[in-house]
LUMTIBA-512449 format. One record per residue (C-alpha): x, y, z; residue in three letters; residue number from 1. Coordinates in pm, whole numbers, plus 50000, padded with zeros to 5 digits. Example, Ala and Ser with C-alpha at 12.3 -4.5 7.8 and 13.67 -1.06 7.14 Angstrom:
<atoms>
> x/y/z/code/pos
> 51230/49550/50780/ALA/1
> 51367/49894/50714/SER/2
</atoms>
This chain:
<atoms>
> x/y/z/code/pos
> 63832/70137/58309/UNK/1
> 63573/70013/58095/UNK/2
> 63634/69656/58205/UNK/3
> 63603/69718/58579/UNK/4
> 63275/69899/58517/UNK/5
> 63150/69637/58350/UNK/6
> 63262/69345/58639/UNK/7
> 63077/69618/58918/UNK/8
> 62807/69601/58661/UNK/9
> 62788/69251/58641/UNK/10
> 62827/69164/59048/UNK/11
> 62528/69443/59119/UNK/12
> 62339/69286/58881/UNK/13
> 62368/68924/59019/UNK/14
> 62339/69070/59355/UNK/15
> 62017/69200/59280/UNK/16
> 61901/68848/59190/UNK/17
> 61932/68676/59558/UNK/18
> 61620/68518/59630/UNK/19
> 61336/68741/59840/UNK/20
> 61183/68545/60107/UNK/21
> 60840/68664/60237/UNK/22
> 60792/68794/60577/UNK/23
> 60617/68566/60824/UNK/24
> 60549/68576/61236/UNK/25
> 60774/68363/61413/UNK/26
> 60890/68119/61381/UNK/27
> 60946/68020/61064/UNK/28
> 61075/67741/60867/UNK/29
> 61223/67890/60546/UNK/30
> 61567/67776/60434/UNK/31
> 61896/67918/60384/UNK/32
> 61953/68239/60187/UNK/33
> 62256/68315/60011/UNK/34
> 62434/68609/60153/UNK/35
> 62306/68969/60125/UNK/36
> 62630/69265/60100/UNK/37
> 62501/69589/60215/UNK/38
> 62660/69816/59943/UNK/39
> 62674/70238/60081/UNK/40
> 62499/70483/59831/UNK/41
> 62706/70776/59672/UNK/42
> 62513/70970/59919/UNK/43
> 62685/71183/60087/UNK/44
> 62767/70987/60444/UNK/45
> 62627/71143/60809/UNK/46
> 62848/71196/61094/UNK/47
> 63099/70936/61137/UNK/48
> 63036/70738/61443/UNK/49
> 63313/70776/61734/UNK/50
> 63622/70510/61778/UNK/51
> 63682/70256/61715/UNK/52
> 63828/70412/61377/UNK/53
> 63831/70157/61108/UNK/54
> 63958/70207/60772/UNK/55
> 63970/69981/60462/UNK/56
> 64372/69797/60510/UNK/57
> 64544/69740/60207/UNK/58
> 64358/69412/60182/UNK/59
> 63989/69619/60174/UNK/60
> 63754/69647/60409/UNK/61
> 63706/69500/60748/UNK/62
> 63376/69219/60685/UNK/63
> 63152/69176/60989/UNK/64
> 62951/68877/60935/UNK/65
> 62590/68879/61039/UNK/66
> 62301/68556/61067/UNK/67
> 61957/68629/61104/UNK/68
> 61646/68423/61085/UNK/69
> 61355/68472/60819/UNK/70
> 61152/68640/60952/UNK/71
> 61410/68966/60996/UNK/72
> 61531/68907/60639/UNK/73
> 61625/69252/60550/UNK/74
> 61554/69186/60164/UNK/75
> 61152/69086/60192/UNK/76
> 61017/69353/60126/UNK/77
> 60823/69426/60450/UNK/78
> 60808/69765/60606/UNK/79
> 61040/69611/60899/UNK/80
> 61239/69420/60666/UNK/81
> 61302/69752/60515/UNK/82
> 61362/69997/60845/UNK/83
> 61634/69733/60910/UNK/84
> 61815/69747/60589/UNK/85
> 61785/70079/60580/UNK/86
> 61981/70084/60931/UNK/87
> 62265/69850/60842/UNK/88
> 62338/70036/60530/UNK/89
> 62384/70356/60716/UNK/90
> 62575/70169/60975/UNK/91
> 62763/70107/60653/UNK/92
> 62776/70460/60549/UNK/93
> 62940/70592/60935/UNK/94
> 63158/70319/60919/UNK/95
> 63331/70313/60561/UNK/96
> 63620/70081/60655/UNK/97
> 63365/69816/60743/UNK/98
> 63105/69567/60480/UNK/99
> 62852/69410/60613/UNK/100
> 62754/69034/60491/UNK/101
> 62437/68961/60595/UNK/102
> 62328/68557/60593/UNK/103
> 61985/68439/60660/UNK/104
> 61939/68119/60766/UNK/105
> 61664/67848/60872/UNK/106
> 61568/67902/61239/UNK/107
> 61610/67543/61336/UNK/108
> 61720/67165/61193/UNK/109
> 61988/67035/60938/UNK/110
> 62189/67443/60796/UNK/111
> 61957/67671/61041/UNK/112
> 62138/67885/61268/UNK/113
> 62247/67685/61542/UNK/114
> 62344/67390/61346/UNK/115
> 62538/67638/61137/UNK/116
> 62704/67777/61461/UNK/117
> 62780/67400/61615/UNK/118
> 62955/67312/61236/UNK/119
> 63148/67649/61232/UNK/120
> 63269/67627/61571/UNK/121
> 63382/67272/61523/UNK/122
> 63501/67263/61139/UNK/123
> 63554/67621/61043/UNK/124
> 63588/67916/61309/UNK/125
> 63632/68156/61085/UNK/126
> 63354/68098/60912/UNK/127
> 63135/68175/61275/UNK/128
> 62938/68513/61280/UNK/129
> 63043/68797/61419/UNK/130
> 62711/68895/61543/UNK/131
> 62382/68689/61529/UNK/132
> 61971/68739/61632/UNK/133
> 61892/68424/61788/UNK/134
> 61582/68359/61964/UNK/135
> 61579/68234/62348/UNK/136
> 61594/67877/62290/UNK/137
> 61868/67918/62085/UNK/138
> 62067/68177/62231/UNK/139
> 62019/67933/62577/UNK/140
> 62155/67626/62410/UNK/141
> 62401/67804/62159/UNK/142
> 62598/67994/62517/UNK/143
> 62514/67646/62705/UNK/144
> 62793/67492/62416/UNK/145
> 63024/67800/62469/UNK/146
> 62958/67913/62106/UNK/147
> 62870/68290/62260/UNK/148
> 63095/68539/62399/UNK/149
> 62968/68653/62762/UNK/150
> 62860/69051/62700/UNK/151
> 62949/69180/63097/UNK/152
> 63283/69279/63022/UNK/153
> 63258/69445/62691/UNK/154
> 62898/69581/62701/UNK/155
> 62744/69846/62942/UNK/156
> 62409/69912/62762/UNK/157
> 62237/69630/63007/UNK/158
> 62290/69836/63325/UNK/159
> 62041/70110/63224/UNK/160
> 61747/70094/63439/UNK/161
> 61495/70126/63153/UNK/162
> 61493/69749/63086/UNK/163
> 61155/69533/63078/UNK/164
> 61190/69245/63330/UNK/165
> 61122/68977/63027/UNK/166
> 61397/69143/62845/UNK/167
> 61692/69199/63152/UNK/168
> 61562/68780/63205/UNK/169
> 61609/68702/62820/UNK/170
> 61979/68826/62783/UNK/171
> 62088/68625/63118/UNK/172
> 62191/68299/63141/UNK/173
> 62362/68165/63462/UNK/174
> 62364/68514/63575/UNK/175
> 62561/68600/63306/UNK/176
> 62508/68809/62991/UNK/177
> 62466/68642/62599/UNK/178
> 62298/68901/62447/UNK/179
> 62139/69227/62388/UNK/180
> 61775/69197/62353/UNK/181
> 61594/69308/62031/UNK/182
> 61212/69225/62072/UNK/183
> 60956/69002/62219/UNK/184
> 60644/68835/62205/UNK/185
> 60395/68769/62451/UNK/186
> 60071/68594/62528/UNK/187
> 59723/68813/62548/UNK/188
> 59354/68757/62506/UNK/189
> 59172/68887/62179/UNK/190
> 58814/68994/62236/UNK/191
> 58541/69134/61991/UNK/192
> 58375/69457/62141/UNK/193
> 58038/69451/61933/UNK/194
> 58040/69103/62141/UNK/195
> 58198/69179/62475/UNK/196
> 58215/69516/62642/UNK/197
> 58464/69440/62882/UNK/198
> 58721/69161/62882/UNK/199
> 58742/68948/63213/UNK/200
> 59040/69005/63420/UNK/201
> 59004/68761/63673/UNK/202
> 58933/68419/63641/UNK/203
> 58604/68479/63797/UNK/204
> 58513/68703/63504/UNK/205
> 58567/68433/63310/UNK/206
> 58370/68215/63448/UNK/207
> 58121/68476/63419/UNK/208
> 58151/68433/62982/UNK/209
> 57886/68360/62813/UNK/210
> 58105/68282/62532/UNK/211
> 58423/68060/62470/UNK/212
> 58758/68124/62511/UNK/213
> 58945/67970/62284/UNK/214
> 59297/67814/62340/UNK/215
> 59560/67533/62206/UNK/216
> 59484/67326/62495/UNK/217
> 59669/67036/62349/UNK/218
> 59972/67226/62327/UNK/219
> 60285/67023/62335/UNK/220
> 60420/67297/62492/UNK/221
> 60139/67365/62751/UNK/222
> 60219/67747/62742/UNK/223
> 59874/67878/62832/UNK/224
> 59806/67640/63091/UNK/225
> 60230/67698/63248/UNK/226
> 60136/68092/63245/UNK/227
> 59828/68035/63400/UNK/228
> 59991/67844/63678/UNK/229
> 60264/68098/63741/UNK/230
> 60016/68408/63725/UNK/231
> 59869/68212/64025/UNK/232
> 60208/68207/64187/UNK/233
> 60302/67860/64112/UNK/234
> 60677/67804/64136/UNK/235
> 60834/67566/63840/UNK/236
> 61165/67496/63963/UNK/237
> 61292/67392/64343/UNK/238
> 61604/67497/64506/UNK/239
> 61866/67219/64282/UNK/240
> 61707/67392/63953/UNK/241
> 61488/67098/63888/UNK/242
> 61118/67118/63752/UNK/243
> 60888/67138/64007/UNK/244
> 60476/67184/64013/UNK/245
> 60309/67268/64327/UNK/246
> 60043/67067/64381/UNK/247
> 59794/67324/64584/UNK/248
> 59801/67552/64295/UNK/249
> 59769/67303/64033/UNK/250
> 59449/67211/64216/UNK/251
> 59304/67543/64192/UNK/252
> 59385/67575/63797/UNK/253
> 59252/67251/63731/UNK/254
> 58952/67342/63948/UNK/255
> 58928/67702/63737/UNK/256
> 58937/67465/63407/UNK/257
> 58685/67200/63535/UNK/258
> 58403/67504/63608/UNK/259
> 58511/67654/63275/UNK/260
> 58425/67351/63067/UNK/261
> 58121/67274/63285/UNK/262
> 58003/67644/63229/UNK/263
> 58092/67596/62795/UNK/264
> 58365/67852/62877/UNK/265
> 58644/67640/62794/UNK/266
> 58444/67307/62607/UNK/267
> 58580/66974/62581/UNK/268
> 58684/67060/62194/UNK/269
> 58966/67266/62267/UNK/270
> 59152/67018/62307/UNK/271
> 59124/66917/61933/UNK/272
> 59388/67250/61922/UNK/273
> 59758/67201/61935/UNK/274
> 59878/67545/61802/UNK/275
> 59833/67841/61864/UNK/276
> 59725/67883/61474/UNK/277
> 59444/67579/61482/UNK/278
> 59346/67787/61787/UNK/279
> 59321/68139/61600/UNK/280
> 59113/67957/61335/UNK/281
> 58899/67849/61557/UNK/282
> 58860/68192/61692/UNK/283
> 58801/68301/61347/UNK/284
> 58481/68114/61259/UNK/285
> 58377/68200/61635/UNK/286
> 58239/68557/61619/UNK/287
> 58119/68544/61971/UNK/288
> 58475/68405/62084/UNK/289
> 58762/68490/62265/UNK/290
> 59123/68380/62244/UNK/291
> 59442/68343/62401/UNK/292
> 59708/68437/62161/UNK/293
> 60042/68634/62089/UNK/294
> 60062/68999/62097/UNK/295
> 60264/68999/61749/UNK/296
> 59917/68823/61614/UNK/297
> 59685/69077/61752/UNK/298
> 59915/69382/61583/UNK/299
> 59997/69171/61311/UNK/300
> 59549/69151/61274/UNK/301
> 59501/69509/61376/UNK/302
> 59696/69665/61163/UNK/303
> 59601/69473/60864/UNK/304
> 59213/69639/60930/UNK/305
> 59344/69959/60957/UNK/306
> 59489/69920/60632/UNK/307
> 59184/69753/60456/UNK/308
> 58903/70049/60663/UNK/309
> 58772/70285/60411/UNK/310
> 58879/70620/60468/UNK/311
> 58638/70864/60687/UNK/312
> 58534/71220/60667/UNK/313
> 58572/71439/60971/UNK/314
> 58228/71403/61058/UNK/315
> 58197/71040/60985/UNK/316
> 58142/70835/61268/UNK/317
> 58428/70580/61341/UNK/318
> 58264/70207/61449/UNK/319
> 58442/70058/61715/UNK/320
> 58700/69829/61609/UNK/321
> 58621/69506/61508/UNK/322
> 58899/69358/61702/UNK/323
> 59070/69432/62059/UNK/324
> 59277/69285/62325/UNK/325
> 59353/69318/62718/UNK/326
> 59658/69149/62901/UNK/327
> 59525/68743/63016/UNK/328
> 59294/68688/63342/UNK/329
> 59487/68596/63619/UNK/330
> 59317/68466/63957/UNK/331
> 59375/68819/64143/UNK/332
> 59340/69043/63807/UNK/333
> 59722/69141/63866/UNK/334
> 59856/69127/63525/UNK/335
> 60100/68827/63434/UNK/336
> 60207/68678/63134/UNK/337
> 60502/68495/62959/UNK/338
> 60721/68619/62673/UNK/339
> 60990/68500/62452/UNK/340
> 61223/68721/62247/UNK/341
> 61491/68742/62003/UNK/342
> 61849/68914/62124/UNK/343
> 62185/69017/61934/UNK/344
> 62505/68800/62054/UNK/345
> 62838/68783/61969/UNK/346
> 62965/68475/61868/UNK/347
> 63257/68523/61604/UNK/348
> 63633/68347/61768/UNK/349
> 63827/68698/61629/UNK/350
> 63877/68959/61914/UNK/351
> 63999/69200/61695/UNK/352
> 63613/69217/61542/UNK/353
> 63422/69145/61864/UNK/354
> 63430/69584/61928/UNK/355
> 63290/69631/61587/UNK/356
> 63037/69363/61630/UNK/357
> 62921/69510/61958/UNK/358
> 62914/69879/61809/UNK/359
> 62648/69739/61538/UNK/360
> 62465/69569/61782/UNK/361
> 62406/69830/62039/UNK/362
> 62311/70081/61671/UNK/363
> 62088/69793/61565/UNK/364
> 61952/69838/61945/UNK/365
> 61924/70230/61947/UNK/366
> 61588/70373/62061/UNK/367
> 61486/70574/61813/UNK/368
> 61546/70263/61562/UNK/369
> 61403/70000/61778/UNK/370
> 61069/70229/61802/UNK/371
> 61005/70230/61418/UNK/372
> 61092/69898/61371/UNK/373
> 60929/69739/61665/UNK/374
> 60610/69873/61538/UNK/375
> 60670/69774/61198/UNK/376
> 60743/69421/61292/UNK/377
> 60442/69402/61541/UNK/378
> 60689/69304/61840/UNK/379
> 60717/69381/62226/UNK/380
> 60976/69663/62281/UNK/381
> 61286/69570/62496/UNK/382
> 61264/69886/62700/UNK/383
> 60994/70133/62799/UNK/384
> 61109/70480/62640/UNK/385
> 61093/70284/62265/UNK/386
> 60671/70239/62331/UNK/387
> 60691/70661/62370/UNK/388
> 60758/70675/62047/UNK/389
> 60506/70447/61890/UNK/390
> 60264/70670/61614/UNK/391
> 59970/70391/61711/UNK/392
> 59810/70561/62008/UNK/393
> 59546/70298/62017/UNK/394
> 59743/70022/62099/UNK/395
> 60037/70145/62325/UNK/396
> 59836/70168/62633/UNK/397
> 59807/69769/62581/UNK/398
> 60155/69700/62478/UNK/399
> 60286/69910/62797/UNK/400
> 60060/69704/63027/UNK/401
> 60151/69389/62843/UNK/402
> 60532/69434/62882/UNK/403
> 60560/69533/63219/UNK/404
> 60384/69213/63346/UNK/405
> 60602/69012/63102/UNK/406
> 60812/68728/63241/UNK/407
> 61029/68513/63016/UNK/408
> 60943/68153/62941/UNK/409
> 61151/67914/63167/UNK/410
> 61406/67744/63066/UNK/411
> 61461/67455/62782/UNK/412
> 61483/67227/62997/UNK/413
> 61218/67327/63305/UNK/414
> 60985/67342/63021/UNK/415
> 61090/67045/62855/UNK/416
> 61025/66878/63208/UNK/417
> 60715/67088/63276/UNK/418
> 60533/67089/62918/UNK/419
> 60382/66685/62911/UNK/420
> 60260/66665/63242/UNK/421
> 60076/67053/63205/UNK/422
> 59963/66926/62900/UNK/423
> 59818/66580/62968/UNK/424
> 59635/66730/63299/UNK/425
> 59454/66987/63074/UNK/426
> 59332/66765/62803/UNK/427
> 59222/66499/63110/UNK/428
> 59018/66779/63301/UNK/429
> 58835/66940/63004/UNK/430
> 58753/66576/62876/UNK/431
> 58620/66498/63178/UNK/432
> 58826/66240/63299/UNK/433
> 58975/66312/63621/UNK/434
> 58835/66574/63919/UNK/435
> 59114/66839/64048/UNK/436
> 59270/66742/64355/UNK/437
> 59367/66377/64230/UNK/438
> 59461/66512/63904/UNK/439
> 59672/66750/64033/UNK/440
> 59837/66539/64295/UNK/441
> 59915/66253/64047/UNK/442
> 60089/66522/63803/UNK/443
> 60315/66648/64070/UNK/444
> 60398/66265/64131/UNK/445
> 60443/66187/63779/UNK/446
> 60682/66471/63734/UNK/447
> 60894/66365/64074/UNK/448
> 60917/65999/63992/UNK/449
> 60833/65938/63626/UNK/450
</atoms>
């Protein structure tokens, strides 16, 4: 007896030394962790969740294998971080037949997750994950190698109603179901009101700025300049699939970005920005500025100064805040904007796991879980009754608004095709170098015969 206490000893202890990687907003590049083994508490355990029924066989427990990127490492130490090991380790608790291994992994290149997935699949298939959080890109390319199970015949959960458009779009590919979303991220404007009263909603009002708004125009991407296009109803693919640009509505961005830069709204030196972080910064030393940016950022910010405020006496007067945000100006003032997420898919090759793996994903995907740790994590809810249950009044008239005009990003490959030709007709019209119609013209030719 003595002995095996002292080997659990031993194993807790060099558990308790796996590394602790710092929580960051996607995406991130951190590398590899070594596993993480939720362990249950002597607590007493709540009510066992129903069938299926697993006990520990002979052999011990059943393991469901889970990959995650950095930045939902359950080990940081961030409030999120925390909500979700707190949630797996009850999962734990209902379900004492099962342990959970828990791998984080780099989001992308040489051991991230879906090189990881390609070498398992290929070399080791046991070694896949049962269940993994991938974001779009990869969840697109991982199901486009068949290294995903399809979710319509196991999974129900995606037929409630309740969905956000951006999210029903994430989990589909080729009309078919991947995944079951988590969270998002979407693109908003951030606005100072000791500077501006009221943000612009059309792109009129923008013209109307006396101050900049900033943006990565240089994007390799060209994600402001794509959502821009489609909030004016520009279509990006024709009927074969293929990238497409219409050249009429490309003429009236371009012509929107021309008066912009003419007017100082949107100067020549944006285009010295190629992220969406060079553009924050520049945002930053701007105290008269405005700025296209990610809704995680803007929480991410906001909640930081409500952390940092002094605290106030009832009959202190509260200053406005020092930072706000509206959804992005769109031509008719109709809310639009583009999102990207992160979803839970099953890609382990065992069948006899893939009901297990499914039950933690749709507890992992609970409402009441999702609410606290959407909030914690700064992210776009997946459906509308989680934003209810924010406790940050302030902000969930904006996050409502911002998620129900959310569309997803298009494709890897539209964009791919898209993304060079956006971005080399927005760095030629703010510089100056080209006038709208021929600009726009010449893009859609470029992208049809390039």
């Amino acid at each position: 007896m003595f002995l095996r206490c002292f080997v659990l000893v031993l194993v807790l202890l060099l558990s308790a030394g796996c590394d602790n990687l710092g929580f960051s907003l996607p995406p991130s590049t951190v590398e590899a962790t070594p596993t993480n083994t939720f362990v249950p508490s002597p607590a007493p355990p709540p009510t066992p969740l129903p069938s299926p029924d697993v006990q520990p066989s002979p052999a011990g427990p059943v393991t469901l294998t889970i990959w995650l990127p950095p930045q939902f490492d359950p080990a940081s130490g961030a409030e999120s971080s925390n909500l979700l090991a707190a949630r797996l380790e009850e999962f734990s608790l209902r379900r004492p037949g099962v342990r959970l291994d828990v791998r984080v992994k780099a989001l992308d290149g040489t051991g991230g997750l879906l090189d990881s997935l390609t070498a398992a699949s290929a070399a080791a298939p046991l070694a896949l994950p049962d269940l993994i959080i991938l974001p779009r890109h990869l969840m697109e390319a991982a199901a486009l190698k068949g290294l995903l199970h399809p979710l319509d015949a196991f999974s129900s959960s995606l037929d409630n109603t309740d969905w956000y458009d951006y999210a029903v779009e994430l989990s589909r590919l080729q009309d078919t179901n991947f995944g079951i979303p988590l969270a998002g991220d979407a693109l908003l404007i951030t606005y100072r009101p000791a500077v501006l009263v009221d943000p612009p909603r059309t792109w009129e009002d923008v013209l109307a700025l006396e101050n900049p708004l900033i943006f990565s125009a240089a994007d390799p991407q060209a994600l402001t300049t794509l959502t821009m296009y489609m909030a004016a109803g520009g279509p990006v693919q024709d009927d074969q699939g293929r990238p497409m640009l219409d050249a009429a509505i490309l003429t009236q961005l371009l012509t929107f970005y021309q008066s912009a830069e003419i007017n100082q709204v949107m100067p020549f030196w944006l285009t010295q920005y190629e992220t969406f972080d060079q553009a924050w910064a520049g945002y930053l030393e701007n105290p008269a500025a405005l700025s296209i940016t990610w809704l995680s950022r803007y929480l991410f910010e906001e909640t930081a100064q409500a952390q940092e405020a002094p605290l106030l006496g009832e009959d202190d007067l509260i200053e406005e805040d020092p930072l706000a945000a509206a959804p992005l100006p769109t031509p008719s003032g109709a809310a639009f904007t583009l999102a990207n997420g992160w979803t839970l898919s099953l890609a382990g090759a065992g069948p006899s796991k893939q009901a297990l793996a499914l039950e933690l994903a749709e507890f992992l995907t609970e409402s009441n879980f999702l609410a606290s740790w959407t909030e914690a994590a700064n992210l776009l809810p997946p459906r509308a009754e989680i934003i209810a249950s924010w406790s940050n009044d302030s902000v969930k008239a904006l996050v409502r608004q911002v998620a129900s005009s959310a569309h997803l990003i298009p494709s890897s490959d539209v964009l791919s095709g898209l993304a060079p030709h956006l971005q080399q007709a927005t760095l030629q019209i703010l510089k100056q170098q080209a006038e709208p119609v021929s600009l726009a013209q010449s893009t859609v030719e470029r992208l049809v015969n390039p």
